[in-house]
N, C-alpha and C positions, 0 to 999 in steps of 0.2 A: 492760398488755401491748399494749393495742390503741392505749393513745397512741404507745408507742414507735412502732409499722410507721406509724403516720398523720404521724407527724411529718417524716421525709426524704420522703415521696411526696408532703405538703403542700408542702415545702420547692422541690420541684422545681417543684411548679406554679408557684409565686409567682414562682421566676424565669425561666420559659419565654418568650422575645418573642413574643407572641402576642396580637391583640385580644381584649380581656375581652367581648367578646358572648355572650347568654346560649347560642346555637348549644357556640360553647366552651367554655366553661365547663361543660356538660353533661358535653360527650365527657372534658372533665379530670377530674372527680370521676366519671365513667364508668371510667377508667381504676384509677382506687384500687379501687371495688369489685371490677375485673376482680385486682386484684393480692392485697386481700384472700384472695376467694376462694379463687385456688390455692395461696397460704399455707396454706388452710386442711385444702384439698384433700390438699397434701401433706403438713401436719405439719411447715415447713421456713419459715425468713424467707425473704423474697426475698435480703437479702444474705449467702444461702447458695447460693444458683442456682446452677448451672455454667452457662458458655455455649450448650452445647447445650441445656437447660431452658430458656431464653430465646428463642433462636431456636426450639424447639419454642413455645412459646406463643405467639412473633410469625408463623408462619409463611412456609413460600416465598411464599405468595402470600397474597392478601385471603381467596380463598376454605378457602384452610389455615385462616388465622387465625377465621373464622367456623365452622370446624367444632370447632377445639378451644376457643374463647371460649363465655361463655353468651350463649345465645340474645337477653337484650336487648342483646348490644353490639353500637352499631352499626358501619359504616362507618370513621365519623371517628375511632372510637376506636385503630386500629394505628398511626398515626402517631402519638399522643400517648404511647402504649404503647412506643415506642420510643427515645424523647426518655427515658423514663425506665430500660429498658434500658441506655441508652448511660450516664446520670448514675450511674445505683445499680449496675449491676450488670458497668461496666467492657465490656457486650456493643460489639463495633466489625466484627461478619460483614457489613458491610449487601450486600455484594457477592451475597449468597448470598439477598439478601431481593426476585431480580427486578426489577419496574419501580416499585422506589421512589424516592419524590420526596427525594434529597439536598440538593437546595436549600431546600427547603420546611423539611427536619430542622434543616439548620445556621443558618437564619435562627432558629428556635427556641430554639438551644442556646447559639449565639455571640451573637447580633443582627443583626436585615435590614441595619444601617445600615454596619455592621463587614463584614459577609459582601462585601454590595455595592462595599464604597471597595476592597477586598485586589483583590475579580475586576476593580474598573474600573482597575487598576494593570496587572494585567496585561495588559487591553485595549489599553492606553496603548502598551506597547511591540511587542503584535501587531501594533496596525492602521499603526507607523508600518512594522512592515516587509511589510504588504501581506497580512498574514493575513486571512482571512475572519471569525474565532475575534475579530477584532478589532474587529467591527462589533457594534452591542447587540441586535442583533436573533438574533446566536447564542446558542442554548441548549445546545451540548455544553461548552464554557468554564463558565459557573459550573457544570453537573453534574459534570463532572471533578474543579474545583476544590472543589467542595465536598464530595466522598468522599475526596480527600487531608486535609482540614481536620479530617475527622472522623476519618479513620484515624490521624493523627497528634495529636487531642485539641487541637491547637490550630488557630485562623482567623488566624494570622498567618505571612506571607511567607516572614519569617527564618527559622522553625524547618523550611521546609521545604528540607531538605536532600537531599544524592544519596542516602544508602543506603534515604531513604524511594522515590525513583523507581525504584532499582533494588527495592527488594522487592517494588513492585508487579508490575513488570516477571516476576520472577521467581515470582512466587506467583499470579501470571495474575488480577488484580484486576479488570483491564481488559481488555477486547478490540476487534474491529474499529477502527470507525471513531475511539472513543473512545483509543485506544491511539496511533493518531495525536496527537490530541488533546493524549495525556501528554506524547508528547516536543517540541511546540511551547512547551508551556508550559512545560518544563522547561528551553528556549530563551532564556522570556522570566525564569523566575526566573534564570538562571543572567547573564544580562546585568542583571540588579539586583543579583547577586556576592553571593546565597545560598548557590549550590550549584555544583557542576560541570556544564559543557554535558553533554549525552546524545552518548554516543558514534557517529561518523559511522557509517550507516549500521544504525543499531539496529532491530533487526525485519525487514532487507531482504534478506539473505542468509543462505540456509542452511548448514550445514555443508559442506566440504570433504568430494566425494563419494568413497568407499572402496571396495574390497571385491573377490573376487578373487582370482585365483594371486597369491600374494605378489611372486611375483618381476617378474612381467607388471607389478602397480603400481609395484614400482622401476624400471623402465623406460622405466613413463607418465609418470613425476614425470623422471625426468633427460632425458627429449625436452621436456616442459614446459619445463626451467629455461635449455635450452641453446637453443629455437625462437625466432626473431627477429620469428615471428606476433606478432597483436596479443594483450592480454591475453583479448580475451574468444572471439576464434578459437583462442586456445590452451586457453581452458577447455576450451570444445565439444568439442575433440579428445582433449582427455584424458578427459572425459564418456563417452568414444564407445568409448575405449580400453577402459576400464574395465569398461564394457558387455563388450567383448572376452574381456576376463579372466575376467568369470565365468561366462563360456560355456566358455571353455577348463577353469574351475576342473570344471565341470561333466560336459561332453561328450569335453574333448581333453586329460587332466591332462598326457599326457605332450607337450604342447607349448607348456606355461608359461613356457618362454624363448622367446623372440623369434630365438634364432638357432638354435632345432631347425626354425622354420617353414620349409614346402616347396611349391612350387605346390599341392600338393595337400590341405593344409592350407588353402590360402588359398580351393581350391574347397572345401571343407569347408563355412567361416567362411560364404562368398556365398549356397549352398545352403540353408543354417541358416537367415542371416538373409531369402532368400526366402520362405520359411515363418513367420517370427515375427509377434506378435501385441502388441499394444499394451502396454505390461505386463512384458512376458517379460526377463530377466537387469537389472532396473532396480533402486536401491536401493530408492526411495521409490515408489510408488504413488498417493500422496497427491496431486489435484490431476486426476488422468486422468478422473474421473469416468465419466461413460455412455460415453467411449473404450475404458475396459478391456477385452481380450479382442478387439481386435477388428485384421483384420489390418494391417499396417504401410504405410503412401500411400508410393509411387514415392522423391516426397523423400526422405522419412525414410531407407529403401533406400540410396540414393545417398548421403546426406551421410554413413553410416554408412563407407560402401565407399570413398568418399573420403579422412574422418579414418586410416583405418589404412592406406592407399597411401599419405600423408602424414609416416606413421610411419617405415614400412618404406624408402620413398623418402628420407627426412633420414637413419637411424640408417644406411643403406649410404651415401649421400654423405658422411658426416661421418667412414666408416672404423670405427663402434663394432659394426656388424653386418657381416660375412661373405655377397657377393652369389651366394646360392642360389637365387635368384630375380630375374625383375626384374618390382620392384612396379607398376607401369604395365602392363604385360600380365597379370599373375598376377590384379591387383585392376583391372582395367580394370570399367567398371559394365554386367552383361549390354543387349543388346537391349533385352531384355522387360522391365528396368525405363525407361531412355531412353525406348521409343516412346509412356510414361505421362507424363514431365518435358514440362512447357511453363507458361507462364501460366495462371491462372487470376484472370481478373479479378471484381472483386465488380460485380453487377448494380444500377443504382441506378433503382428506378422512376420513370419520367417527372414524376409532380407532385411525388418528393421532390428531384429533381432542381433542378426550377422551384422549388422551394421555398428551395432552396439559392441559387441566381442571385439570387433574390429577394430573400433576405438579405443576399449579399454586395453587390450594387448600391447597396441601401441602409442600408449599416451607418453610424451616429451614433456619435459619441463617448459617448453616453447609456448606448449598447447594452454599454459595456467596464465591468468591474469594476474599480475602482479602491479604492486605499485612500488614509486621509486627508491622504496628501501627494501624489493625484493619481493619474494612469495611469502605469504602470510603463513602459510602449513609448507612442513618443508614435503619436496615432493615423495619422497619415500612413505610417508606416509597418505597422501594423496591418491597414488597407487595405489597401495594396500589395501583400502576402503571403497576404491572401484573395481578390483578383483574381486573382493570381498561379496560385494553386491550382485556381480555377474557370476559368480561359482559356487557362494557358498548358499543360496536358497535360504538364506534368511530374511526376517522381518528386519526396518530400517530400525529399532527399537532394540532387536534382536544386536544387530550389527554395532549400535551405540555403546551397549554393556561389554563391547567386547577388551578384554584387557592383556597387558603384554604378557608375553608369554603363553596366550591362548592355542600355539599352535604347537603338537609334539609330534615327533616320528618315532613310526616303532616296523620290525620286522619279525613276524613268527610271537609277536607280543614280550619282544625283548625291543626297548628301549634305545634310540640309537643317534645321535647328533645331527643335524637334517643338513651342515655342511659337512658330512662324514664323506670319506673319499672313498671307502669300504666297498668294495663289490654289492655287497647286501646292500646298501645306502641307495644303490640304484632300483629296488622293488619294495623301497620302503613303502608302508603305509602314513599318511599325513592325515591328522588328527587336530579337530578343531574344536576345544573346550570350548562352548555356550554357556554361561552364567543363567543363575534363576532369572526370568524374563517374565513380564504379562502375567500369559497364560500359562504355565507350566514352568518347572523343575529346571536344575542345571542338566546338562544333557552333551553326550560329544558324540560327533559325528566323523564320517570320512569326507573328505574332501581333495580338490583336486591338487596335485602339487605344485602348478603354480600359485595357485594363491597361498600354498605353505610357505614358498619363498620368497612373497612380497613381504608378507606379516614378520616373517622373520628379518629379512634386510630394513 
């Protein structure tokens, strides 16, 4: 009987890739006694386990594993413990087994040499499109790839296919930053013509926000589909609505249609939302953090009081609402929150400031991240738009619109080449055309001459 349990536990050592040091080879024959035992313990082979019996004996953590283990096992031995898990006993939770070394397991199980040639393929096609994940100095790439390898029982490319990235996706295998992680490389298997690209936008958008007098949302949805706003002003607005509606579902039931509302209604809505609290008539919560509960800033006020004067003012211009009001005086934004609306600029301390000037003055091409076919912007212009930002006092918006030739030289308001060698050339004034922007007009200003001579080179 005892040759039988020694034989696949031996079986697996023999073919584990691992150096034969006597360190090793301890913790290997460490791990049979550990498997013995609870055979013994329980009256049961191992290749009766159930998965949860496994992962109980592996534990969430080392320190699990050392309390349910005997006392001489050490360290070294969960890792080896798990190699045989995953061979004998079909176990593949490793998700559930914390900060376990997956790369460390699948060199073990597949081979270092195999493990390594699959991730440096994927590399191959990271780094020529500029991924970070494409350099070998990344360590989230083979850990990613190597809990696919295992989850799917094989270390090769081909078999990984989409319903395996979807199930991870959907079974929450992975998280944060790792999750990223998945859909880059599910980028690069899918341009090796494994699998299907990961669909646009996966992990970035939340659901399609609800909820509400019913009728109020069919109203938000056919001003949405009819508004000539832009996609993502039209969200907000219907965000806002919505908000609306379950205030009304709430406080005003009888004013779920849009064409019972009355001035007085709309003082209702302004009064309400003067009092609210960070939090209040929202679907989701998630994400407010130490905000919660706490009462609403002037903006928020306004944008709120705006989106449904927006409303009210399109669905009577367009003839589908009956003018019982007019939205522009009824929902105009009190006083008392206006006299709160203004700028609010961010404070940047004087040495981080210097520090900043510091940098951009002497930015190297050394200084840019590049991947192995080079810098993605070449750096001249790189430069330019970090001058740009440090001198010329523009919005980042401001600075996007800006186009070539936006910068002229002039002296006494005669016109003059800004690589002129001219005596005058040296008091020239440097002149930075701004394009119609936002809020206002095309407009030129002065500016300082180093950044005339970045924008120009």
């Amino acid at each position: 009987m005892i040759a039988r349990l020694l034989g696949p536990l031996e079986a697996v050592n023999a073919a584990l890739d691992s150096p034969p040091t006597p360190h090793r080879r301890r913790a290997m024959l460490d791990v049979v006694a550990v498997l013995l035992t609870r055979c013994a313990e329980t009256g049961r082979t191992f290749w009766g386990w159930t998965e949860e019996e496994w992962f109980h004996l592996l534990g969430r953590t080392q320190a699990e594993f050392r309390r349910h283990a005997p006392a001489w096992a050490g360290d070294e031995v969960r890792p080896y413990l798990a190699a045989h898990a995953y061979l004998l006993g079909g176990f593949n939770e490793f998700h559930r087994l914390g900060s376990f070394q997956r790369l460390t397991l699948a060199w073990r199980i597949f081979g270092r040499d195999h493990v390594n040639g699959e991730v440096a393929r994927l590399r191959t096609v990271l780094g020529a499109w500029g991924y970070r994940l494409g350099r070998d100095e990344d360590t989230l790439l083979p850990m990613v790839a190597c809990q696919l390898f295992l989850l799917n029982r094989s270390p090769h490319l081909e078999d990984l296919d989409t319903t395996l990235f979807d199930r991870v996706r959907r079974d929450g295998l992975l998280e944060g930053s790792r999750l990223n992680t998945l859909h880059a490389m599910q980028r690069a298997v899918a341009e090796l013509g494994f699998c299907d690209p990961p669909r646009p936008g996966t992990g970035r958008h939340s659901a399609r926000a609800s909820g509400g007098a019913p009728i109020w949302e069919q109203w938000a949805d056919r001003w949405h589909t009819t508004s000539t706003l832009s996609p993502r002003v039209r969200g907000s607005v219907r965000s806002n609505l919505l908000k609306v509606g379950r205030w009304i579902a709430a406080e005003q039931p009888d004013a779920a249609d849009p064409a019972d509302w009355t001035r007085q209604t709309c003082a209702s809505w302004i009064a309400a939302l003067d009092r609210m609290k960070v939090g209040d008539y929202v679907q989701r919560t998630i994400g407010l953090g130490d905000r919660l509960g706490k009462p609403l800033e002037a903006p928020s006020k306004a944008g709120q009081i705006t989106a449904l004067r927006t409303f009210f003012r399109d669905c009577q211009e367009w003839e589908l609402l009956p003018r019982r009001f007019d939205p522009v005086r009824a929902l105009a934004i009190p006083r008392s929150i206006t006299a709160l609306l203004g700028p609010d600029p961010r404070v940047i301390a004087d040495e981080v400031w210097a520090k900043l000037l510091w940098a951009g003055l002497n930015l190297e091409p050394a200084d840019l991240p590049q991947a192995r076919s080079g810098h993605f912007y070449p750096f001249e212009l790189v430069r330019a738009v970090t001058l740009t930002w440090l001198f010329s006092g523009q919005r980042s918006n401001e600075i996007a619109r800006l186009k070539v030739g936006c910068i002229r030289w002039q002296h006494d308001g005669t016109p003059i080449d800004g690589d002129s060698q001219q005596v005058l050339a040296r008091d020239a004034v440097c002149l930075l055309d701004v394009p119609t922007h936002k809020t206002g007009t095309a407009f030129t200003k002065p500016v300082d001459p180093i950044l005339g001579q970045a924008v120009d080179a």
